[in-house]
C-alpha positions as a Markdown table, in Angstrom:
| # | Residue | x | y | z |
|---|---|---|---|---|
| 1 | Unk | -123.6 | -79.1 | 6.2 |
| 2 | Unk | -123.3 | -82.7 | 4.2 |
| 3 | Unk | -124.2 | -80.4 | 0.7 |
| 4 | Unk | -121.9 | -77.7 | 2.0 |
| 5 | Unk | -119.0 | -80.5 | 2.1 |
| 6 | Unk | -120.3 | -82.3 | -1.3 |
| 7 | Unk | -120.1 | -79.0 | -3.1 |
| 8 | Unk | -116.8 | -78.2 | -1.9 |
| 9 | Unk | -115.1 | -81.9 | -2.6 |
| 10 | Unk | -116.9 | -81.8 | -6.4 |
| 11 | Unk | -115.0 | -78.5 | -6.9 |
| 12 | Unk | -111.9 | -78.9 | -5.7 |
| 13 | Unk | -110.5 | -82.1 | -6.1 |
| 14 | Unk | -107.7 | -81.2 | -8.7 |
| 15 | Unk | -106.4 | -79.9 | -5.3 |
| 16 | Unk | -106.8 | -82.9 | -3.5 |
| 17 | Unk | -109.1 | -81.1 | -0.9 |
| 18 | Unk | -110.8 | -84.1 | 1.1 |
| 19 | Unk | -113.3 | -83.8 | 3.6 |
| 20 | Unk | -111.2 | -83.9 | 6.3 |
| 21 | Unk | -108.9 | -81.0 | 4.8 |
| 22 | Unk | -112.5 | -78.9 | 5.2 |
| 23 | Unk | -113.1 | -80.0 | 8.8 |
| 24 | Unk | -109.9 | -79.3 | 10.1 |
| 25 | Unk | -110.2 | -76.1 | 8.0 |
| 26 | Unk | -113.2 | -74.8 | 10.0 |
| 27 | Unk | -111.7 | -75.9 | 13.0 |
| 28 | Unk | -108.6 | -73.5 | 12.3 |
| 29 | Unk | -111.3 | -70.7 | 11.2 |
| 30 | Unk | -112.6 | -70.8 | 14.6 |
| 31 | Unk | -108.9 | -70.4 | 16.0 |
| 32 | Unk | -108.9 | -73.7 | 17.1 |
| 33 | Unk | -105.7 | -75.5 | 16.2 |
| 34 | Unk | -106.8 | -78.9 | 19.1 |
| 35 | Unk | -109.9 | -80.1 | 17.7 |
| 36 | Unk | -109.8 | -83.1 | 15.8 |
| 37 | Unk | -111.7 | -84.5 | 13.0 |
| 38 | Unk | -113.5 | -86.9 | 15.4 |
| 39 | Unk | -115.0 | -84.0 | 17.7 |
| 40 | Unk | -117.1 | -81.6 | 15.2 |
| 41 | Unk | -119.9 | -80.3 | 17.1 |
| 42 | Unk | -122.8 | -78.4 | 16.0 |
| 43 | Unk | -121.5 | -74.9 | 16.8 |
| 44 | Unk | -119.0 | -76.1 | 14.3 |
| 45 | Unk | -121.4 | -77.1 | 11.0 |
| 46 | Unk | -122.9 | -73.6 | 12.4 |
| 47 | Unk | -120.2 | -71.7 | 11.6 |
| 48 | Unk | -119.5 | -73.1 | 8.5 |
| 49 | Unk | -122.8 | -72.9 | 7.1 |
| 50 | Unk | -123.6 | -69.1 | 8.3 |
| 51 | Unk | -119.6 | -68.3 | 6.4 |
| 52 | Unk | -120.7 | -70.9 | 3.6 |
| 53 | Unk | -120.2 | -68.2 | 1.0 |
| 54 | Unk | -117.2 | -66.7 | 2.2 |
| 55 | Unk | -115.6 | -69.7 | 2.3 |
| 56 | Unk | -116.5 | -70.8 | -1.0 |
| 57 | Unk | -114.9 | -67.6 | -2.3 |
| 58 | Unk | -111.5 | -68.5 | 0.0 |
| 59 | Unk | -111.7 | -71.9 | -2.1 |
| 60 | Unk | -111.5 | -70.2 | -5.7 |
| 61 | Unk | -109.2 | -67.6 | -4.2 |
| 62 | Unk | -107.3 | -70.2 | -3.0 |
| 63 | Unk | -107.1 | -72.3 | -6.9 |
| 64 | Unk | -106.6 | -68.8 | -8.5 |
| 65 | Unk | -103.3 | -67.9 | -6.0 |
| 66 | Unk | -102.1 | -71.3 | -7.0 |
| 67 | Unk | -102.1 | -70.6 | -10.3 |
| 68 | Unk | -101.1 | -67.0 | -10.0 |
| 69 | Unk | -97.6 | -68.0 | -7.6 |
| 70 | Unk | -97.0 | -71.7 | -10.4 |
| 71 | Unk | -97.4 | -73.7 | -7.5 |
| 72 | Unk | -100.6 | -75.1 | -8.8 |
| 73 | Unk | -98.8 | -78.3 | -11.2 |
| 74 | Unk | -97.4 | -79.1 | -8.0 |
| 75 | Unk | -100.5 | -79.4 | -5.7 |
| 76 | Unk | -102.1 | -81.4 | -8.6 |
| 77 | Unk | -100.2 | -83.9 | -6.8 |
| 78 | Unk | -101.4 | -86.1 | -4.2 |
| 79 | Unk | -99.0 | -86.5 | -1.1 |
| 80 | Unk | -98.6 | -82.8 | -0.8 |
| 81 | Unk | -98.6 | -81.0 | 2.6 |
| 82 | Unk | -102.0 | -79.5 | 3.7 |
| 83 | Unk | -100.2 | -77.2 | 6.0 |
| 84 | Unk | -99.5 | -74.2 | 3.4 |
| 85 | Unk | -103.1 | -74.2 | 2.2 |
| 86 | Unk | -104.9 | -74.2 | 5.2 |
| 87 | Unk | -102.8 | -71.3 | 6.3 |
| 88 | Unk | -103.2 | -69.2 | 3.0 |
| 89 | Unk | -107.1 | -69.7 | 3.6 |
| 90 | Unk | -106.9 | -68.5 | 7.0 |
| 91 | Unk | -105.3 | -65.7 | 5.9 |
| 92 | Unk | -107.7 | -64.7 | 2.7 |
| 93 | Unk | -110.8 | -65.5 | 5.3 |
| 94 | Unk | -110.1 | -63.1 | 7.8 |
| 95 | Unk | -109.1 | -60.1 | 5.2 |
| 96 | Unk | -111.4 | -57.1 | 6.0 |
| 97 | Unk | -112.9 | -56.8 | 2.9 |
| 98 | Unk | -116.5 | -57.8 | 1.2 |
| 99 | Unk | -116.5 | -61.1 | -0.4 |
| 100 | Unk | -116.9 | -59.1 | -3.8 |
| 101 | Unk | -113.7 | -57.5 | -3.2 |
| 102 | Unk | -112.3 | -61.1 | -1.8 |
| 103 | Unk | -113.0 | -62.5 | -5.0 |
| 104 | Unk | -110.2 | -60.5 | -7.2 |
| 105 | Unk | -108.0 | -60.0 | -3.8 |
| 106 | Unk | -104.9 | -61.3 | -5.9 |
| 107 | Unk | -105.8 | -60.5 | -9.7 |
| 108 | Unk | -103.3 | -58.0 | -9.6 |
| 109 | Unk | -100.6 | -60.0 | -8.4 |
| 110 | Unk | -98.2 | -59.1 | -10.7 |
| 111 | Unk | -97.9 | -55.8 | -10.2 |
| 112 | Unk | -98.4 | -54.5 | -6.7 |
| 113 | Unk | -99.7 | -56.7 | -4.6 |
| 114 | Unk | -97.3 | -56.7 | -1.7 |
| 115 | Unk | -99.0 | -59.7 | 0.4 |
| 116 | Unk | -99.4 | -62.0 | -2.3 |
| 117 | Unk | -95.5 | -61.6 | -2.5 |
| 118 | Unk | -95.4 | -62.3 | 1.3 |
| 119 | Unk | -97.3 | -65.4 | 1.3 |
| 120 | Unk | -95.6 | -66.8 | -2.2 |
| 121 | Unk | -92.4 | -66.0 | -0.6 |
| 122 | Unk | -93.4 | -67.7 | 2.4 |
| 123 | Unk | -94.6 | -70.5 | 0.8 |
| 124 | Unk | -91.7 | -71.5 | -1.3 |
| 125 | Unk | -88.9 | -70.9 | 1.3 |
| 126 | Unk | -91.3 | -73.2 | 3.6 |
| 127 | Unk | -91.2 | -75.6 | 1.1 |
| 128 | Unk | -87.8 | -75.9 | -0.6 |
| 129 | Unk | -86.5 | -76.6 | 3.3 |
| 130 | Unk | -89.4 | -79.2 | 3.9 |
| 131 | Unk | -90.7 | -77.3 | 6.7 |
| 132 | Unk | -94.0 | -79.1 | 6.7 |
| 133 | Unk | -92.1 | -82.8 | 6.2 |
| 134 | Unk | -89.0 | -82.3 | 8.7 |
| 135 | Unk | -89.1 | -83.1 | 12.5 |
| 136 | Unk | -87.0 | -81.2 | 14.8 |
| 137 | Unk | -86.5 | -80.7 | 18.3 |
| 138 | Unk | -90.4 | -80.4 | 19.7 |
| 139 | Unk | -91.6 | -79.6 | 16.0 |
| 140 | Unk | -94.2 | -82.0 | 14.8 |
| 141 | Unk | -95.7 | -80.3 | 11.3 |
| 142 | Unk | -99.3 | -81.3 | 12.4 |
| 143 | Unk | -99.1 | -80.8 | 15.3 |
| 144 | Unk | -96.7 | -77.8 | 17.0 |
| 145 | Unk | -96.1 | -76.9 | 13.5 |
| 146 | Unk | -100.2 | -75.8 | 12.8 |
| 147 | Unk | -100.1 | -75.0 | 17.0 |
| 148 | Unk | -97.1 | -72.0 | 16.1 |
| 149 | Unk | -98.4 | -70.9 | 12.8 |
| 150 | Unk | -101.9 | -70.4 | 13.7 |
| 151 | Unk | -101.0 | -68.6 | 16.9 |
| 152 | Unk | -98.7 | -66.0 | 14.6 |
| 153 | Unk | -101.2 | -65.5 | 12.1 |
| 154 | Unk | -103.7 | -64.8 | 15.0 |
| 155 | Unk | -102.2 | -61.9 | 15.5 |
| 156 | Unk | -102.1 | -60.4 | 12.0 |
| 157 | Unk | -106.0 | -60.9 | 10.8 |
| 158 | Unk | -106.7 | -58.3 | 8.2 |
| 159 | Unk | -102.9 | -57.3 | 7.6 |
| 160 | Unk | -99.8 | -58.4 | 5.0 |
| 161 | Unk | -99.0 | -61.8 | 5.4 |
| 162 | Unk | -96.4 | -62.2 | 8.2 |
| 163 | Unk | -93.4 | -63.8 | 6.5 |
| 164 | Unk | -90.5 | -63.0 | 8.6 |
| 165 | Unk | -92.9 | -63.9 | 12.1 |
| 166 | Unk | -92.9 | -66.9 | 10.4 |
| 167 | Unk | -89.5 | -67.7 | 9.6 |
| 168 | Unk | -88.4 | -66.9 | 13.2 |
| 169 | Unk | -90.5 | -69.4 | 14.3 |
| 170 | Unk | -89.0 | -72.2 | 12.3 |
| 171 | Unk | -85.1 | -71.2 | 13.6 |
| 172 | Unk | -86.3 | -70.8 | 17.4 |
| 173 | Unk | -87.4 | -74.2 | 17.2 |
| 174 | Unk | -84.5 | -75.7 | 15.5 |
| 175 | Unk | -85.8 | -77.7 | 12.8 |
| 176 | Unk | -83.8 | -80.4 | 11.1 |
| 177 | Unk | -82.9 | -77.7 | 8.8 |
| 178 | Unk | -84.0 | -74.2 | 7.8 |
| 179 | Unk | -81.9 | -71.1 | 6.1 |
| 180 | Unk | -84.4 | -68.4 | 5.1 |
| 181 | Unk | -81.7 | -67.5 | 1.9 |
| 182 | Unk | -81.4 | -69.6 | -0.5 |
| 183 | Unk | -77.8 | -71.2 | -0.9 |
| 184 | Unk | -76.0 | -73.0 | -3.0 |
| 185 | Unk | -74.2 | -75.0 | -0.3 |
| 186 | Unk | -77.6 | -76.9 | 0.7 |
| 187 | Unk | -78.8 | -78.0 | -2.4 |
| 188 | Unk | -78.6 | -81.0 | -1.9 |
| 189 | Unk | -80.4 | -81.3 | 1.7 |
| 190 | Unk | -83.2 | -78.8 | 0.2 |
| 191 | Unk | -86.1 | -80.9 | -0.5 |
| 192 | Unk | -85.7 | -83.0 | -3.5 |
| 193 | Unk | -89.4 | -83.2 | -5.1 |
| 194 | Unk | -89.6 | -79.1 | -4.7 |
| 195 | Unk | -85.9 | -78.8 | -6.2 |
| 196 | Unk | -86.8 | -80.9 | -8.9 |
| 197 | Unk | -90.3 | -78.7 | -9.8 |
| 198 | Unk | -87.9 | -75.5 | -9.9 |
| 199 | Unk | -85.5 | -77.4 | -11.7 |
| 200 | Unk | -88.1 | -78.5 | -14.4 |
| 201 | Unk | -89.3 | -74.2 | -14.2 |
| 202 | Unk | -92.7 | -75.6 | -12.4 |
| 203 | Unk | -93.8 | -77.7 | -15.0 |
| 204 | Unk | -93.2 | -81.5 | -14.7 |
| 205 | Unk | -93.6 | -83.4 | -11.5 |
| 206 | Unk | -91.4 | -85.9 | -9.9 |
| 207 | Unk | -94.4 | -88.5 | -9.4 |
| 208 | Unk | -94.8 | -89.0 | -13.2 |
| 209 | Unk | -91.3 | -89.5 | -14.4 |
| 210 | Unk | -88.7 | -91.6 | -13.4 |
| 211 | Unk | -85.7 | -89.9 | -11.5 |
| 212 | Unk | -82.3 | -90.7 | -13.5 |
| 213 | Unk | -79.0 | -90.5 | -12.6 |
| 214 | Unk | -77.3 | -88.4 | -15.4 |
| 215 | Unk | -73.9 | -89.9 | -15.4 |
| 216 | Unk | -74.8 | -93.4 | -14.7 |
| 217 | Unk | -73.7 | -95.3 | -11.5 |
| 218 | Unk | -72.6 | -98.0 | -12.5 |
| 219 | Unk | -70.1 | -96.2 | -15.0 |
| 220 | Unk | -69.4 | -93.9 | -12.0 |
| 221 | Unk | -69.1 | -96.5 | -9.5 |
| 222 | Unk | -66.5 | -98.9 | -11.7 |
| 223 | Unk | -64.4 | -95.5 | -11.8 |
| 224 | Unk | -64.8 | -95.4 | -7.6 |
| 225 | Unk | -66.6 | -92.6 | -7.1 |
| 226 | Unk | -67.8 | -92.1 | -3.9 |
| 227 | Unk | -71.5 | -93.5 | -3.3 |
| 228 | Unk | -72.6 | -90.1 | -2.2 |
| 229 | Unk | -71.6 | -88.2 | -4.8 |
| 230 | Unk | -73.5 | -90.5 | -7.2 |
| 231 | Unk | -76.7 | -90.5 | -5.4 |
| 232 | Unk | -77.0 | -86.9 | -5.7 |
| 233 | Unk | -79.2 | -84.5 | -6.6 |
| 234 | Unk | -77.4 | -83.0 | -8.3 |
| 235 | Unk | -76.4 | -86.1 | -10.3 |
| 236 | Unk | -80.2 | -86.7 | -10.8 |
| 237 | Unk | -82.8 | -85.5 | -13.7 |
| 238 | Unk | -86.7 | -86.2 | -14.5 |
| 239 | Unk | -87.2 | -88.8 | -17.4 |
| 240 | Unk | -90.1 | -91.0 | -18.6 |
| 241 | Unk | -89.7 | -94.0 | -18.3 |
| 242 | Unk | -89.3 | -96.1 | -21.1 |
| 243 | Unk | -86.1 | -93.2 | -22.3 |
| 244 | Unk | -84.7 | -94.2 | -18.8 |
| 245 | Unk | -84.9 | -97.7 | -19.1 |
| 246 | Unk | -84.5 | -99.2 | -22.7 |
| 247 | Unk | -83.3 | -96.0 | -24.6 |
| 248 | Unk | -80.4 | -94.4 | -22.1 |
| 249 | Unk | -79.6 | -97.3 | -19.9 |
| 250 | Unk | -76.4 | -97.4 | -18.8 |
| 251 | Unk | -75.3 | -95.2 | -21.4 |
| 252 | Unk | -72.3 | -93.0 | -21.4 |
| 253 | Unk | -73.1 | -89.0 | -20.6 |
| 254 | Unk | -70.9 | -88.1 | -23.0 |
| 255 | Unk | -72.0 | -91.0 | -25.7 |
| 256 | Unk | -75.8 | -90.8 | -24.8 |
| 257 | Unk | -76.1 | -86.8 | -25.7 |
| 258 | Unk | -73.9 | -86.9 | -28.9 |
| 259 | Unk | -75.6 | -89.9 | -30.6 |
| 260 | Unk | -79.3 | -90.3 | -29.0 |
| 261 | Unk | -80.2 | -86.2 | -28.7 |
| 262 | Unk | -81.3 | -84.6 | -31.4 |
| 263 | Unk | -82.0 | -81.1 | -30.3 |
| 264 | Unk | -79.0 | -80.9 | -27.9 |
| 265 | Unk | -79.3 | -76.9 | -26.7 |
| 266 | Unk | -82.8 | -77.9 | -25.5 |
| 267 | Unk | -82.6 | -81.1 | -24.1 |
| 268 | Unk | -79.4 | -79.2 | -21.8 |
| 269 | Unk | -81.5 | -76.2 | -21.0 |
| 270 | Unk | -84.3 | -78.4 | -20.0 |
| 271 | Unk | -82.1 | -80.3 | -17.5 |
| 272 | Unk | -79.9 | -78.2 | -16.3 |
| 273 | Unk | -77.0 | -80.4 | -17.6 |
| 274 | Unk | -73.7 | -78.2 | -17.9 |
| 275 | Unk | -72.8 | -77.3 | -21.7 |
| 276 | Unk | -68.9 | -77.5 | -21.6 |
| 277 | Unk | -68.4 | -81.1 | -23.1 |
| 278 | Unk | -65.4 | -81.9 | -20.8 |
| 279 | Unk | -67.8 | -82.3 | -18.1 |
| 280 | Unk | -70.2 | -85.3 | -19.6 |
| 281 | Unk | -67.0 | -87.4 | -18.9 |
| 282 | Unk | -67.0 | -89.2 | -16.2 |
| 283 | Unk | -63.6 | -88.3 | -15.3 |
| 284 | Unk | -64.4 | -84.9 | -14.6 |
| 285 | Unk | -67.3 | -85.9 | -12.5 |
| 286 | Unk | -66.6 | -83.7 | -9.3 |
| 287 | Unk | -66.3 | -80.4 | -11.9 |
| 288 | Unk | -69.7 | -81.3 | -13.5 |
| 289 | Unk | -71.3 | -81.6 | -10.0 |
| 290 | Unk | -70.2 | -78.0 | -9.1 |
| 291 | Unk | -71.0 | -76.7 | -12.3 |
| 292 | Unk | -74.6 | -78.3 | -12.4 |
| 293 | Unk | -75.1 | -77.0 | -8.9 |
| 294 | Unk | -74.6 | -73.6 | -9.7 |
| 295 | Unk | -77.1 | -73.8 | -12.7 |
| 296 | Unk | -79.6 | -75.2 | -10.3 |
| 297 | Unk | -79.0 | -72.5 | -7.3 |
| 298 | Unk | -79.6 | -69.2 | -10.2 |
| 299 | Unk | -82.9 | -71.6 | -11.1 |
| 300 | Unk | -84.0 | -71.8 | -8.1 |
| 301 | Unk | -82.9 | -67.9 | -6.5 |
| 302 | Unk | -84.0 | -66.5 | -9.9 |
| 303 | Unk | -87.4 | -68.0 | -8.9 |
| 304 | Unk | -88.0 | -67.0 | -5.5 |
| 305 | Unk | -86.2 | -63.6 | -6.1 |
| 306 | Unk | -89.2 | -62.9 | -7.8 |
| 307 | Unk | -91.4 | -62.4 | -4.5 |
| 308 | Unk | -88.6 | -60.6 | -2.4 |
């Protein structure tokens, strides 16, 4: 069992896969979403080691799906819910298929692989409206959240991934917030480090850079603009940090892309920033916010439309 673990943390810890993560994993195997970490027993490390090779293959099933739906710069990441992945490993154990045929399950994922859509579809509505972060009335994510999840998945073993189940279950509950379409209106209470991978076209993450506010507050706030609407996200884009804080500073939208960018089409595509130059003045600060919005809800439904 202790070799069994070893392998499986040496492997996979550009996941962040801890030994924990496996133990609970068996746990949900077994259909058991109570158990804690704490309680393994020796029917447990049974189970795991007579499945050892199945669930090896789940693991590089598992990195290759990441890779296949772009979520896999993203779960690089520490600090990332577990929740998604132990479900997706649930689901890829208890196909009804051979290991051999396990192995390439999703290799043909762009084409016509109708349950890799479901779970990628699944996976990215889940996350854009923080699902497995928000609290809601008598939804805990680790706790009623794995509880409801497993139960529904129960019931599908060796079938496509059941998305819509799914999504039931987060509006009977209510959650803080959850709209299965994406829209425009709720950009801005969708999950901010998901938004700004999409943003970014799953590429850069929001640990690494510093998050800047385009039009600068302190220009926006000496012109009263509301504090809300300047501690947006929609006012806000991924920089490093020494361009944030020597190079930009403070520095007029307007001013700061005319004189300091030098390939101005890219450095607006990368960012989303509207290309009409009436908007990177601050006195059309409420247009630029709609019209930035709207670039970042086609983004973002361009994206997941993709898996529909």
């Amino acid at each position: 069992m202790e070799k069994f673990l070893d392998d499986l943390l040496n492997s996979y810890r550009d996941i962040n896969i801890t030994q924990d993560f496996i133990i609970k994993l068996i746990f949900l195997l077994q259909d058991d979403y109570k158990k804690e970490m704490a309680n393994i027993e020796a029917q447990d490390a049974n189970f795991a080691i007579t499945n050892k090779d199945r669930i090896i293959i789940c693991f590089e099933v598992l990195k290759k799906y990441l890779q296949y739906s772009q979520l896999d710069n993203y779960y690089k990441n520490s600090n990332r819910s577990d929740i998604p992945l132990y479900f997706i490993l649930y689901h890829i154990f208890h196909k009804k298929i051979s290991n051999t045929d396990l192995e390439k399950v999703y290799d043909n994922y762009e084409t016509s692989n109708t349950d890799f859509r479901a779970i990628t579809l699944w996976f990215y509505i889940s996350l854009l409206n923080g699902v497995f972060k928000s609290k809601g009335v008598g939804w805990i994510p680790y706790k009623t959240g794995i509880k409801k999840i497993l139960l529904e998945l129960k019931k599908h073993k060796g079938q496509i991934f059941p998305t819509q189940k799914l999504f039931e279950i987060y509006q009977k509950h209510p959650l803080r917030f959850f709209v299965e379409d994406v829209n425009e209106v709720f950009i801005q209470i969708y999950d901010d480090s998901f938004v700004f991978y999409l943003i970014y076209d799953r590429k850069i993450s929001v640990r690494i850079q510093d998050v800047d506010h385009i039009h600068p507050s302190s220009i926006l706030e000496k012109a009263s603009i509301d504090f809300n609407l300047i501690n947006t996200l929609t006012n806000y884009q991924l920089l490093d940090s020494g361009t944030n804080r020597y190079v930009k500073n403070a520095k007029q939208l307007k001013e700061w892309i005319t004189n300091n960018v030098e390939n101005k089409t890219l450095y607006l595509e990368k960012h989303l920033i509207p290309s009409d130059e009436k908007l990177w003045d601050e006195t059309n600060y409420q247009a630029f916010l709609d019209a930035r919005r709207k670039l970042i809800y086609d983004r973002i439904v361009n994206i997941i439309s993709s898996y529909k």
